[in-house]
N, C-alpha and C positions, 0 to 999 in steps of 0.2 A: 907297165909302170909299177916300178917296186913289187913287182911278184905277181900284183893282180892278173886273172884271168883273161886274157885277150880277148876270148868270148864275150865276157862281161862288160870290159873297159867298148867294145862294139857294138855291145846290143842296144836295142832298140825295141822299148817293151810297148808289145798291142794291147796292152790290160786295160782297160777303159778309166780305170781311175784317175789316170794321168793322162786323158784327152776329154777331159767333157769342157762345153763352151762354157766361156764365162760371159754370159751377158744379162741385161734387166728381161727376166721371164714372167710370164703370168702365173704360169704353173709348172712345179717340178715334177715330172715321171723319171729322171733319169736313173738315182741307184734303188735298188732291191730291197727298201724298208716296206714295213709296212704302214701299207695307203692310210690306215686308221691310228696311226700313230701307237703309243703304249699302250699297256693293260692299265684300266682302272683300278686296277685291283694290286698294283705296285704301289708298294706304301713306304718311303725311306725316312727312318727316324733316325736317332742321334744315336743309338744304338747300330748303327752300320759303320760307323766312322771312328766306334773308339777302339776299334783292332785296325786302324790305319799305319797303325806305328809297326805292325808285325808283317811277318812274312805269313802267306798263306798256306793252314796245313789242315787242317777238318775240311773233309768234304762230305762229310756223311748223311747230312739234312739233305746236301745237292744229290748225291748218289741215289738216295733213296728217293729222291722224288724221281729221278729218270727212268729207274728200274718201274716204278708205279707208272709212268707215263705208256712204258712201253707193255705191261704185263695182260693184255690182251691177245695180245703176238708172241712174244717171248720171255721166257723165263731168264731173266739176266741174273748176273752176280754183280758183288760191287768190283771181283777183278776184269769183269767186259768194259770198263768202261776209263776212260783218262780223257784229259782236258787237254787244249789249247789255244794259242791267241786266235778264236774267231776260227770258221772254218778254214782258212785262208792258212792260218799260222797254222792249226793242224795237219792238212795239206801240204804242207810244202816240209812239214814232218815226219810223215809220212816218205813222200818223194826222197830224202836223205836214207830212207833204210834201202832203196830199192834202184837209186840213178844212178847212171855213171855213165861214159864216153859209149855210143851205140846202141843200149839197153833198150830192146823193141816196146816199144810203146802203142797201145792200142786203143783207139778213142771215136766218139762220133765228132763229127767238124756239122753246126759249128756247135760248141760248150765254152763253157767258162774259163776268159783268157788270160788269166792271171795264174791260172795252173800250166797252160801250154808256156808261158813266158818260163817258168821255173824249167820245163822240160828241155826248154832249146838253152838253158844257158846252160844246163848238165850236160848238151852234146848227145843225148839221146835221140834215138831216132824212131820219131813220133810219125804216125801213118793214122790217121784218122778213115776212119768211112763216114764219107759224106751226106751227109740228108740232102736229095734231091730236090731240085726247086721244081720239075714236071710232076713230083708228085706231093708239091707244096709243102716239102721241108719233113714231111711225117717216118719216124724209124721204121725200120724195114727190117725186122729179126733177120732174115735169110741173108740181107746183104750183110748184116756185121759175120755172121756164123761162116759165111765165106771166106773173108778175110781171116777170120780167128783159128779157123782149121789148116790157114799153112801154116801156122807158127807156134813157137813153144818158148818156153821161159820168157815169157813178158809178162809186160805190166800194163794192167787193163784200168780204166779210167770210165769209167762213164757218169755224169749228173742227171741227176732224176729226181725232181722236175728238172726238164732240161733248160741250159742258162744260154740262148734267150727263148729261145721257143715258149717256154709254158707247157709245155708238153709230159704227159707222164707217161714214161715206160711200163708198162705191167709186167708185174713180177712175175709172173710166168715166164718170160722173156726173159727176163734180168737171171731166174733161175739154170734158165738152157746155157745161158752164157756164162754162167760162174760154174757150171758141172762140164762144160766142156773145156774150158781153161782149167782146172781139177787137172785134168788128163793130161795138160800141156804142161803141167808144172807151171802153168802160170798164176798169179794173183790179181784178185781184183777189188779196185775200191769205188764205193757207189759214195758219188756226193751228194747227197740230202737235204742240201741248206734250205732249197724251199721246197722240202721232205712237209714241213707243219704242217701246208694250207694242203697236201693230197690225202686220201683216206689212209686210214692206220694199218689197214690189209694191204696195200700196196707196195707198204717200206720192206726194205731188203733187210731191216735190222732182224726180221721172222725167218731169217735164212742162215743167221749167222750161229748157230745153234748145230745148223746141218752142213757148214761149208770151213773148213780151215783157211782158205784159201778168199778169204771175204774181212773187208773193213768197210764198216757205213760213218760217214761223216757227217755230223749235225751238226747245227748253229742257233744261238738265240738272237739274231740279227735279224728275222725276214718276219715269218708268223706270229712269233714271241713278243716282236718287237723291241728288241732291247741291241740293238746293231751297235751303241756306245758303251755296253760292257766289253767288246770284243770278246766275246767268249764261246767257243766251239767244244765240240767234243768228238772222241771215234770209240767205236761199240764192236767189239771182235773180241776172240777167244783170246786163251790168256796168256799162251805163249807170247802171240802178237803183241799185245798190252802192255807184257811187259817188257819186250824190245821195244815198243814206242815211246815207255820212260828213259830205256835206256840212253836213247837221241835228243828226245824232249830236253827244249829250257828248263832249267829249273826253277822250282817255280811258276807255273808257265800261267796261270789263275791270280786276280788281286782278293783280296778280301770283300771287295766293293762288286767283283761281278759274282760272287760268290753268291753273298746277299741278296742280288737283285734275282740271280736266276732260279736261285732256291723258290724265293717268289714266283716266278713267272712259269716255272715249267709245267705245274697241273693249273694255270689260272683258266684256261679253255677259252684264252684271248682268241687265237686263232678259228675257234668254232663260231666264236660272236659275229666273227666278219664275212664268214665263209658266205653266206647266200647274199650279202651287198657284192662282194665279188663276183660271185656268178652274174648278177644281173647287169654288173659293170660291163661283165665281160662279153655279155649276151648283145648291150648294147654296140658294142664295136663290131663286133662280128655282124651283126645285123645290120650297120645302118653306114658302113662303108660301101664305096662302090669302087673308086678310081682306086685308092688304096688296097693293096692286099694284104691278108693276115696268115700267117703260115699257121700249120697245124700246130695247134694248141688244146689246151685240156681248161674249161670253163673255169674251174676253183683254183686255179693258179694267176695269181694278178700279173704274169710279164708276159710277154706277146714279142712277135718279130712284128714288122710293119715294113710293106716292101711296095715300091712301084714297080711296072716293068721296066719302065726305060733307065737303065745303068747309067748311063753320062750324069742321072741327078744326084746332085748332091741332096739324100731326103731331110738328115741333120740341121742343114744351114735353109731348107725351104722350112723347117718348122720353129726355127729361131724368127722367124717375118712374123709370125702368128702368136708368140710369145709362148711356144710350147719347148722346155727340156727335156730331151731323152740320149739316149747313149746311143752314138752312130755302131753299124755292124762292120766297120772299116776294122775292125780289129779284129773279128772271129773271122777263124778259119771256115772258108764256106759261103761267105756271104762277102755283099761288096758295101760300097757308101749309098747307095740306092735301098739302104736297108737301116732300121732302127731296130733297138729296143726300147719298146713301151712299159713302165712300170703305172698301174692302175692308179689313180686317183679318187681322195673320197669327195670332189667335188666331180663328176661324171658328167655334167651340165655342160661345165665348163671345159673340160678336155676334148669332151664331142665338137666344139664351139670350133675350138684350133684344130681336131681332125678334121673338120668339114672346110675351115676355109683355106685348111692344105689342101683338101684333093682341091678345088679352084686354082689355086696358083697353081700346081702340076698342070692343069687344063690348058693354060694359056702360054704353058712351054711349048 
């Protein structure tokens, strides 16, 4: 139709934002904010709004606060670093220097579907290695390393924490895998978005220092809590950097997310929540039985949540109990017999709806 993409005018996107139920819930788990809402410590005065009328061009309060965010791990400059809409709009930024029709793609299945949806309408050809459900969903260095050693010139994808799991890669791992793609001519990008709530030794941003071949992708959406500025970033050397202006919207930051994440990036929102988290997350793991939770890392608030028997629809038995979450009918890897949970800070009341899900499962 008029030139469009055939691909496109056909697809049929799994990205979960364009399938969550719409009905009267008790409690929302479904996207990837965070459980405890903003920083306190966000303060918006009338001083934010009167460079509404300009295009966005100081970033320098913002640059310097990220460079201090990360200066326990890395010595950054201010050219490691460039912005985009949310990590989502960096991402898919990204994907324009590197996609094109065949272009081997290499990923864990399942991860974050709103990046595999970009990959399938560039006609690339995406090959995931799968987290295995016999050994409860958990990465397997050796089985990606397998995979990775037949191929060259590709483009590596991994999130970390992983998007649904909850799970964090260790960098150790993450490091074999970027020095052996080195070798393949390949590149790789580590998505980070809920990089906040893991420890600060773990982020691959401490690698990018020793890898050309590395982009870590951040976001103030999850830990930061600021998911309505849509504002992301990626942290790589500076060739990179500056090929990713070269693609980049212009403009790609408002003056309004500017402000708010300059605020947010050292407020240590994310550290305040950290041990409600774990104990959130302590109690699910502990106190399901019919339910199962794939391997997961405690300080990460998302979770997979799975029964055995596949023919359930899990989405629509926890719509009966008044609980929202995001079906896994859309990642690669997983089926409708499977959610994602995003943590809540009332944990009373989410137990309430996990306990009288596993009953309805019961009586299937």
């Amino acid at each position: 139709m008029y030139g469009i993409d055939e691909v496109i005018l056909e697809y049929s996107r799994s990205d979960y934002s364009v399938h969550l139920s719409d009905f009267e819930y008790k409690i929302d788990c479904s996207l990837g904010t965070n459980p405890y809402g903003k920083s306190p410590a966000l303060k918006i005065s009338q001083d934010a709004f009167d460079t509404i009328e300009l295009y966005p061009e100081d970033n320098g309060e913002l640059v310097k606060g990220i460079i201090k965010y990360f200066d326990e791990v890395a010595e950054l400059n201010t050219y490691n670093i460039a912005f985009g809409c949310g990590s989502i709009g960096t991402l898919l930024t990204i994907n324009r220097m590197f996609l094109k029709p065949g272009k081997k793609i290499l990923g864990i299945a399942p991860q974050f579907s709103a990046v595999i949806d970009d990959f399938n309408m560039y006609g690339a050809d995406y090959n995931p290695v799968h987290l295995k459900k016999d050994n409860n969903y958990k990465f397997v260095l050796d089985d990606f390393l397998n995979e990775l050693l037949k191929i060259s010139d590709a483009y590596i994808y991994i999130d970390n924490p992983n998007n649904p799991t909850g799970q964090v890669i260790p960098r150790h791992d993450l490091e074999i895998i970027i020095s052996e793609a080195e070798k393949r001519n390949s590149f790789v990008v580590i998505d980070e978005a809920y990089g906040d709530y893991m420890d600060m030794e773990e982020s691959a941003v401490a690698l990018v220092e020793k890898f050309d071949n590395l982009a870590v992708v951040r976001t103030f959406s999850k830990g930061l809590g600021a998911a309505g500025i849509r504002l992301g970033y990626v942290i790589a050397n500076k060739v990179f950097i500056d090929t990713f202006n070269t693609v980049n919207i212009p403009f790609s930051k408002s003056t309004i997310a500017n402000y708010v994440a300059a605020q947010v990036i050292n407020s240590g929102w994310h550290r305040e929540n950290k041990q409600k988290i774990i104990e959130g997350k302590r109690r699910i793991l502990g106190e399901l039985s019919t339910l199962k939770v794939g391997y997961t890392s405690e300080e990460i608030p998302i979770s997979v949540i799975y029964c055995e028997n596949e023919d359930i629809d899990l989405e629509k038995v926890m719509e009966k109990t008044g609980l929202k979450v995001v079906t896994c009918s859309g990642y690669v890897g997983l089926g409708k017999n499977a959610i994602r949970l995003n943590l809540h800070k009332d944990i009373d009341l989410l137990m309430d709806c996990l306990k009288e899900t596993e009953r309805f499962i019961k009586t299937v």
